[in-house]
C-alpha positions as a Markdown table, in Angstrom:
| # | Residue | x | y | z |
|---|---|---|---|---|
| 1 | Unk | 0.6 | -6.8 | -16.8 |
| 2 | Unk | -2.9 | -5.4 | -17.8 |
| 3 | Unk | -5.5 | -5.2 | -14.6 |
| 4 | Unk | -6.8 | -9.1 | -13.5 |
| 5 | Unk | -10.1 | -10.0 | -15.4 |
| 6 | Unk | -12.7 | -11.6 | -13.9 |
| 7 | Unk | -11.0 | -12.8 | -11.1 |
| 8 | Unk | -13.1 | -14.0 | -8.5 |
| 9 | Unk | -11.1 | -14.8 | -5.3 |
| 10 | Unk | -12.2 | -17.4 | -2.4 |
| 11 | Unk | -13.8 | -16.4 | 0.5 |
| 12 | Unk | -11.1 | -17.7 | 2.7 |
| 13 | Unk | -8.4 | -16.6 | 0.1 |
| 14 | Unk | -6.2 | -14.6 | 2.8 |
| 15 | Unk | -7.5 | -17.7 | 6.2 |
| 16 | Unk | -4.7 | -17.4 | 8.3 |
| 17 | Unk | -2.8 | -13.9 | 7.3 |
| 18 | Unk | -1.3 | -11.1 | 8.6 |
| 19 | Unk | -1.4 | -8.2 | 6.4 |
| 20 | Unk | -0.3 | -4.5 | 7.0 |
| 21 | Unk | -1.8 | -2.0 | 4.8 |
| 22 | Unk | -0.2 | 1.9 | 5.2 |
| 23 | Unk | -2.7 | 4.3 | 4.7 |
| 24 | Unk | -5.3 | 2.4 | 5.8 |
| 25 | Unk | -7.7 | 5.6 | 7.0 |
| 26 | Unk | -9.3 | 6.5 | 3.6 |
| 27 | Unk | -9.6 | 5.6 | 0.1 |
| 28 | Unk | -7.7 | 2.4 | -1.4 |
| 29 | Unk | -6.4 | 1.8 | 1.6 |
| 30 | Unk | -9.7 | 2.0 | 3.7 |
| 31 | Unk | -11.2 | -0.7 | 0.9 |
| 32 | Unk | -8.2 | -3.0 | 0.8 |
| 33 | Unk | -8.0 | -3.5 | 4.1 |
| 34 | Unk | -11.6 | -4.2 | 4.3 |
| 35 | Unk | -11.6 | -6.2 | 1.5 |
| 36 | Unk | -7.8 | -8.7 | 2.9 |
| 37 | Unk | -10.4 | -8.4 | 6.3 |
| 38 | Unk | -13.4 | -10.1 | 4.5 |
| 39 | Unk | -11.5 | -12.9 | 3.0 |
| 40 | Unk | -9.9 | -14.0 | 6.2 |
| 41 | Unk | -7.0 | -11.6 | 7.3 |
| 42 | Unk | -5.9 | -10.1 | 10.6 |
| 43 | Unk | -5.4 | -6.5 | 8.9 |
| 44 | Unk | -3.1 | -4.2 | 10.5 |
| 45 | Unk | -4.3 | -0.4 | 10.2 |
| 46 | Unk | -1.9 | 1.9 | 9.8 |
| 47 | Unk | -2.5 | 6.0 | 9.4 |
| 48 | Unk | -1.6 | 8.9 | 10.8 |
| 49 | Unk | -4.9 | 9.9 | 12.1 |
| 50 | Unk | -6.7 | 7.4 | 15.0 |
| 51 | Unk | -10.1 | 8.5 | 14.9 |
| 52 | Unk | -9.9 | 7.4 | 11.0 |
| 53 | Unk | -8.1 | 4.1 | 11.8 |
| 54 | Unk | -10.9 | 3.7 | 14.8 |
| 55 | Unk | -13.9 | 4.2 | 12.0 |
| 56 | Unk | -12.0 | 1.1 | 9.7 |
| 57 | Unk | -12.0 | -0.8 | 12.9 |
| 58 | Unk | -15.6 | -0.8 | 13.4 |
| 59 | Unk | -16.4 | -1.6 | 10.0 |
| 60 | Unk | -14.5 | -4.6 | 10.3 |
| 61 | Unk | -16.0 | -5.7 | 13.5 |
| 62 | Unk | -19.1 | -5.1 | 12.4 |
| 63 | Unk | -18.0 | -7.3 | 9.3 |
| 64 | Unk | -17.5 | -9.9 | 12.1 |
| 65 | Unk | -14.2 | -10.7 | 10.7 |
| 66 | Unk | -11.0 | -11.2 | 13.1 |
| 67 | Unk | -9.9 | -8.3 | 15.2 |
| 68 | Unk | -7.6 | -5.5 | 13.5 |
| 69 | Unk | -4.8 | -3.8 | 14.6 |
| 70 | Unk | -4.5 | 0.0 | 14.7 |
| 71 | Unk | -0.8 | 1.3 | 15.0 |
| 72 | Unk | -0.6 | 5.2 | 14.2 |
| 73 | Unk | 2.7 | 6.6 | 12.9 |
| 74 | Unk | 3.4 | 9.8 | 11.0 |
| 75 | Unk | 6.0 | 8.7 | 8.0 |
| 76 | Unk | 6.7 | 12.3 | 7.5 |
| 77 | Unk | 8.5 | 12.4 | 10.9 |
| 78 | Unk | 9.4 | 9.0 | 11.4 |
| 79 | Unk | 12.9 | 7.2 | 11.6 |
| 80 | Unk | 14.8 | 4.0 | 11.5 |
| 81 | Unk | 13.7 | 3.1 | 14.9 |
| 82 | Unk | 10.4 | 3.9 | 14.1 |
| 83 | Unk | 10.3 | 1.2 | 11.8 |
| 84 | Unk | 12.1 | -1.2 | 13.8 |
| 85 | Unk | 9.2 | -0.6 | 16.5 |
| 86 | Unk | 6.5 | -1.5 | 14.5 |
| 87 | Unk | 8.0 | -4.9 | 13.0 |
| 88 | Unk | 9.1 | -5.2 | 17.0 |
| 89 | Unk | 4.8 | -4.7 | 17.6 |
| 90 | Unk | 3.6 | -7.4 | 15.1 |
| 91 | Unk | 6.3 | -9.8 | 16.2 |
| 92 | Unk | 5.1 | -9.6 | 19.5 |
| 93 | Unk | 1.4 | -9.1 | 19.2 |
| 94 | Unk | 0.9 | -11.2 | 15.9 |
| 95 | Unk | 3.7 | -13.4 | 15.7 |
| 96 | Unk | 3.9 | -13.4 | 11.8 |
| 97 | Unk | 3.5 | -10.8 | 8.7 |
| 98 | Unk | 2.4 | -12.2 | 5.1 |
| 99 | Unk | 2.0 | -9.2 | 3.8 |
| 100 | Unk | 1.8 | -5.7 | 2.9 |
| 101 | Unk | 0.3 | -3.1 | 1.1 |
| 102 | Unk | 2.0 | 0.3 | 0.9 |
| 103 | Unk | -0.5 | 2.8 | 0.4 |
| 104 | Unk | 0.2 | 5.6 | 2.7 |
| 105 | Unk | 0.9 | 8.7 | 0.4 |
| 106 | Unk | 1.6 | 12.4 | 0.3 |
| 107 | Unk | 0.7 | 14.9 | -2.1 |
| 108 | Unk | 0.6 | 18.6 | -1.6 |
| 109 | Unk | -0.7 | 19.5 | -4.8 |
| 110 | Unk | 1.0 | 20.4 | -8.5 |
| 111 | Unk | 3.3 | 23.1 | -8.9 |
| 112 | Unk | 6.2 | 23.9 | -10.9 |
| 113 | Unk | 9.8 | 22.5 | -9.7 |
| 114 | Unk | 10.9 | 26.5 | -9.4 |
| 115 | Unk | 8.0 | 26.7 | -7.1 |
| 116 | Unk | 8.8 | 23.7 | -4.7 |
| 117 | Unk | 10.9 | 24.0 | -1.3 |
| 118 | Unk | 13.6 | 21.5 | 0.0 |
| 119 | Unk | 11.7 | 20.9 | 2.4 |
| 120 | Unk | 8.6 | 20.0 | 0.5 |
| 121 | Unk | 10.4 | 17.4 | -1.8 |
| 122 | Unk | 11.9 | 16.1 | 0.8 |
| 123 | Unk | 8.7 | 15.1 | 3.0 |
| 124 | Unk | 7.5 | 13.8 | -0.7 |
| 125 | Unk | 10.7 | 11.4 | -1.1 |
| 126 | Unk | 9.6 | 10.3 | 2.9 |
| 127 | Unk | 6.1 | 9.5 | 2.8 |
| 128 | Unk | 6.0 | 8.3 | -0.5 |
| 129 | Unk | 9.4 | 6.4 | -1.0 |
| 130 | Unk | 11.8 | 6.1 | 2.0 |
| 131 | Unk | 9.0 | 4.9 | 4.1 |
| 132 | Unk | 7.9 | 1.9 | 2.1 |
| 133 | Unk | 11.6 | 1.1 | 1.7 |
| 134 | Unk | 12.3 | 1.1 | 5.4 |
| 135 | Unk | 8.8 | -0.5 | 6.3 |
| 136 | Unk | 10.2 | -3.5 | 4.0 |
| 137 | Unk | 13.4 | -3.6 | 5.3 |
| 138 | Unk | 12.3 | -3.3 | 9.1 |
| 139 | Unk | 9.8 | -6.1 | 8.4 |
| 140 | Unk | 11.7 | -8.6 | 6.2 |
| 141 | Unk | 12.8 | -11.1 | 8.9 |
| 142 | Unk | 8.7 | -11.7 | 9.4 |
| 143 | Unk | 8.2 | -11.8 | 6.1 |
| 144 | Unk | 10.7 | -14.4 | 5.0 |
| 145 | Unk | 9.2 | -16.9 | 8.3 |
| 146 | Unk | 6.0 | -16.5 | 6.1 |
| 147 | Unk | 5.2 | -19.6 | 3.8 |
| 148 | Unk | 4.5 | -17.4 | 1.1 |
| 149 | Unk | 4.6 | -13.0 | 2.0 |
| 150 | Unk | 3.5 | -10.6 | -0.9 |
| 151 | Unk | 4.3 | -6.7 | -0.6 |
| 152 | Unk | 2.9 | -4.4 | -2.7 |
| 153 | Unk | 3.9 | -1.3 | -3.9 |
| 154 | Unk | 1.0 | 1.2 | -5.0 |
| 155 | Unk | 2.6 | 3.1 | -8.1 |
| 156 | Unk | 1.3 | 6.0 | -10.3 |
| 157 | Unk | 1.2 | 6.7 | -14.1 |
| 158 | Unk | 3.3 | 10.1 | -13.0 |
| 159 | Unk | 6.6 | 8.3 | -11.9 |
| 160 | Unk | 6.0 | 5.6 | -15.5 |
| 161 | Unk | 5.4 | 8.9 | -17.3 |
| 162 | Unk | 6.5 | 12.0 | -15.4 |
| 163 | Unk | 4.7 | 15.5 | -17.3 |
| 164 | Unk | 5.2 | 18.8 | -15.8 |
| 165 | Unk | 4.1 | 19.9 | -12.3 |
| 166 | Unk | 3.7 | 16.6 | -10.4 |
| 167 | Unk | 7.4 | 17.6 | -9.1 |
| 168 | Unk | 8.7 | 15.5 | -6.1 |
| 169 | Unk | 5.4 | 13.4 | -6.3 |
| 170 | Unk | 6.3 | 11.9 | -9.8 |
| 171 | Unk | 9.8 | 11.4 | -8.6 |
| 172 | Unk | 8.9 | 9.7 | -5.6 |
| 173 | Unk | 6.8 | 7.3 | -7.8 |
| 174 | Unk | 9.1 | 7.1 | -10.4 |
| 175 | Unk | 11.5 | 5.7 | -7.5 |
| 176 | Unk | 8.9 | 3.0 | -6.3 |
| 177 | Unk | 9.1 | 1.0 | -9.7 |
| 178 | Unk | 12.7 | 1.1 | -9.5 |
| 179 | Unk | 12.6 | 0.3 | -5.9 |
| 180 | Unk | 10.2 | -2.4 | -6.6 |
| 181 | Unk | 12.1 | -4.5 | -9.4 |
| 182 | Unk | 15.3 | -4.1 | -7.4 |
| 183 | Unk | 13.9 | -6.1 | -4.7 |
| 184 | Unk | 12.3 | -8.3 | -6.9 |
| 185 | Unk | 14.9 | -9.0 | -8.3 |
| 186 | Unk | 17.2 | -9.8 | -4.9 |
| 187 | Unk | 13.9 | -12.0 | -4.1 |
| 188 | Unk | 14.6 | -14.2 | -7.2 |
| 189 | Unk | 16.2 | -16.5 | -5.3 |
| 190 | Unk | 13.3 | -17.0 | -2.3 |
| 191 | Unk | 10.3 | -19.2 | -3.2 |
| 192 | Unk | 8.1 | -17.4 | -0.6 |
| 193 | Unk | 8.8 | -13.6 | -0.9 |
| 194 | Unk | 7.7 | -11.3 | -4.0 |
| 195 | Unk | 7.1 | -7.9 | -4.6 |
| 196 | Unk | 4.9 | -6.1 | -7.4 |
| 197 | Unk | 3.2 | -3.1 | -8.0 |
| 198 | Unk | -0.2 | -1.2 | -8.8 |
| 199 | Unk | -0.8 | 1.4 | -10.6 |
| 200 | Unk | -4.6 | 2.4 | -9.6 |
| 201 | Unk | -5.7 | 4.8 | -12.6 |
| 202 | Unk | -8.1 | 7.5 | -12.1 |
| 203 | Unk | -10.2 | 6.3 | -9.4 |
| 204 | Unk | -12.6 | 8.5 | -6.7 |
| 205 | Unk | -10.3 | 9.0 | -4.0 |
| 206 | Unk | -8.7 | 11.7 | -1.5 |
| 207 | Unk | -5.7 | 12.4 | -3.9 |
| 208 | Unk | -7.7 | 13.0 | -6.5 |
| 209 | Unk | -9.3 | 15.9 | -5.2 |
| 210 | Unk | -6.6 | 17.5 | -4.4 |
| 211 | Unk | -5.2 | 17.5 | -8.0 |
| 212 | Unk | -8.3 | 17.2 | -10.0 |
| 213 | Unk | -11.0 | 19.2 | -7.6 |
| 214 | Unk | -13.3 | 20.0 | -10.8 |
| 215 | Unk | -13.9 | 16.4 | -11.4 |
| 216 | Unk | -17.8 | 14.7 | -11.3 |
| 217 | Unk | -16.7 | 12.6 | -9.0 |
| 218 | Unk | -20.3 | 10.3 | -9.6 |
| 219 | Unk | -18.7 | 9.1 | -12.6 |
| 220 | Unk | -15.2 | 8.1 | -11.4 |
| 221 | Unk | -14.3 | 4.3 | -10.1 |
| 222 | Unk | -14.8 | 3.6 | -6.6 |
| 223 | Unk | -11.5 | 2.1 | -4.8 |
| 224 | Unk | -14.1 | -1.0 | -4.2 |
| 225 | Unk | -13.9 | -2.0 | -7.6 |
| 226 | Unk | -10.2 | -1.9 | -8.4 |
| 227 | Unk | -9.6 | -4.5 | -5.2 |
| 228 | Unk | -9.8 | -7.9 | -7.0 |
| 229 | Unk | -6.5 | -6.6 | -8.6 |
| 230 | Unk | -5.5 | -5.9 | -4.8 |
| 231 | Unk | -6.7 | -9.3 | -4.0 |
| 232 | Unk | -5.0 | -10.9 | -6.0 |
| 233 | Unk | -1.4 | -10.0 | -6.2 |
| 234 | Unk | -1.8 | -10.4 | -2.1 |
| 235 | Unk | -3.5 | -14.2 | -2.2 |
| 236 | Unk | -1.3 | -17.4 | -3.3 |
| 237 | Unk | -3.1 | -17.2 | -6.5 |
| 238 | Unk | -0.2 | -15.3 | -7.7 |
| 239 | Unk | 2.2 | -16.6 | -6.2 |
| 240 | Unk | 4.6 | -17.0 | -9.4 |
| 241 | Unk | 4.0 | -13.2 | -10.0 |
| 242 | Unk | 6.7 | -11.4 | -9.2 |
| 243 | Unk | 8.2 | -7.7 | -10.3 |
| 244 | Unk | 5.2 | -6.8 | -12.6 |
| 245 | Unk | 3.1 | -4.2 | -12.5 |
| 246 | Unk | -0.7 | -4.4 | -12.6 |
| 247 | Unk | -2.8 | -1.1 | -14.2 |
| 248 | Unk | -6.0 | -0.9 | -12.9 |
């Protein structure tokens, strides 16, 4: 799919949710979960560092939208009954999940392949692939109780189109699209549950810096304006969307 034109979502689009969005501290994550906030969801915060998930927290309040969540977890060292405690949390706290955005990423900077440790690729393959899989996994009972539950899966051009240097990164990424039409496709056969993914572009965020530090970053998108396309693969508007991806 090409981005979503002139959308313009409802107010109340998300009245009644209960979204998780990984990475929530900074960036596209820090404006999406603003953004499910201000159209009516209780937005679960998750990062590794409080003090960032704290500063999100007050902007919502101060939004005077419904009370968010902050649940800290480092992906890099976390394992399967890590997971299995945070779907345990929003069971009990929230009751239901409708959603999710996977956002949380790492990325140590470009080098060649020669030049990256085992170690390194594998903290890569963690944060930016094994945990979304075992966040989906660890959640799915909540999310098919849900009337209609969207997960999204943020992609980059470098795992459609891998080039030198982006090393475990690109592979990572490259795994999320396959990751993501697989479970599509299992989801065929349930109405409520879909999966997709978005591929932001070049927009003004943390990541960037790292990889592009010589960058005007005055003339770069904002996250802000990218999150109609966030909005709307996470709102029943596209409901019948499922296993596509959405460049920004």
């Amino acid at each position: 799919m090409n981005k979503i034109e002139n959308y313009s979502p409802a107010t109340d689009l998300l009245h009644d949710r209960v979204i998780l969005v990984t990475g929530a501290g900074q960036g596209l994550g820090r404006a999406a979960a603003l953004a499910y906030a201000n159209h009516g969801a209780t937005v679960i915060l998750h990062g590794r560092k409080v003090k960032k998930l704290e500063a999100v927290y007050d902007e919502i309040e101060a939004l005077g939208k419904a009370q968010a969540l902050i649940y800290p977890l480092d992906f890099e060292k976390a394992e399967d009954k890590d997971f299995a405690i945070l779907a345990q949390a929003i069971s009990e706290q929230l009751g239901r999940l409708d959603g999710i955005l996977h956002n949380a990423a790492l990325l140590t900077g470009l080098s060649p392949l020669e030049h990256q440790s085992v170690a390194q690729f594998r903290s890569l393959l963690q944060v930016n692939l094994i945990a979304p899989f075992a966040i989906t996994k660890a959640c799915l009972p909540l999310l098919k109780a849900s009337p209609d539950a969207s997960v999204i899966m943020t992609a980059s051009s470098h795992g459609l189109n891998p080039a030198a240097y982006w090393g475990g990164f690109a592979v990572a990424s490259a795994g999320i699209q396959a990751l993501m039409k697989i479970q599509a496709d299992e989801w065929e056969i349930l109405p409520n549950l879909r999966m997709n993914s978005i591929v932001p572009g070049i927009v003004n965020s943390p990541q960037r810096v790292i990889t592009h530090p010589g960058e005007i970053k005055q003339k770069m998108r904002r996250p802000e304006d990218l999150m109609a396309n966030y909005l709307y693969l996470m709102g029943p508007d596209s409901k019948n969307i499922r296993g596509q991806t959405v460049f920004c």
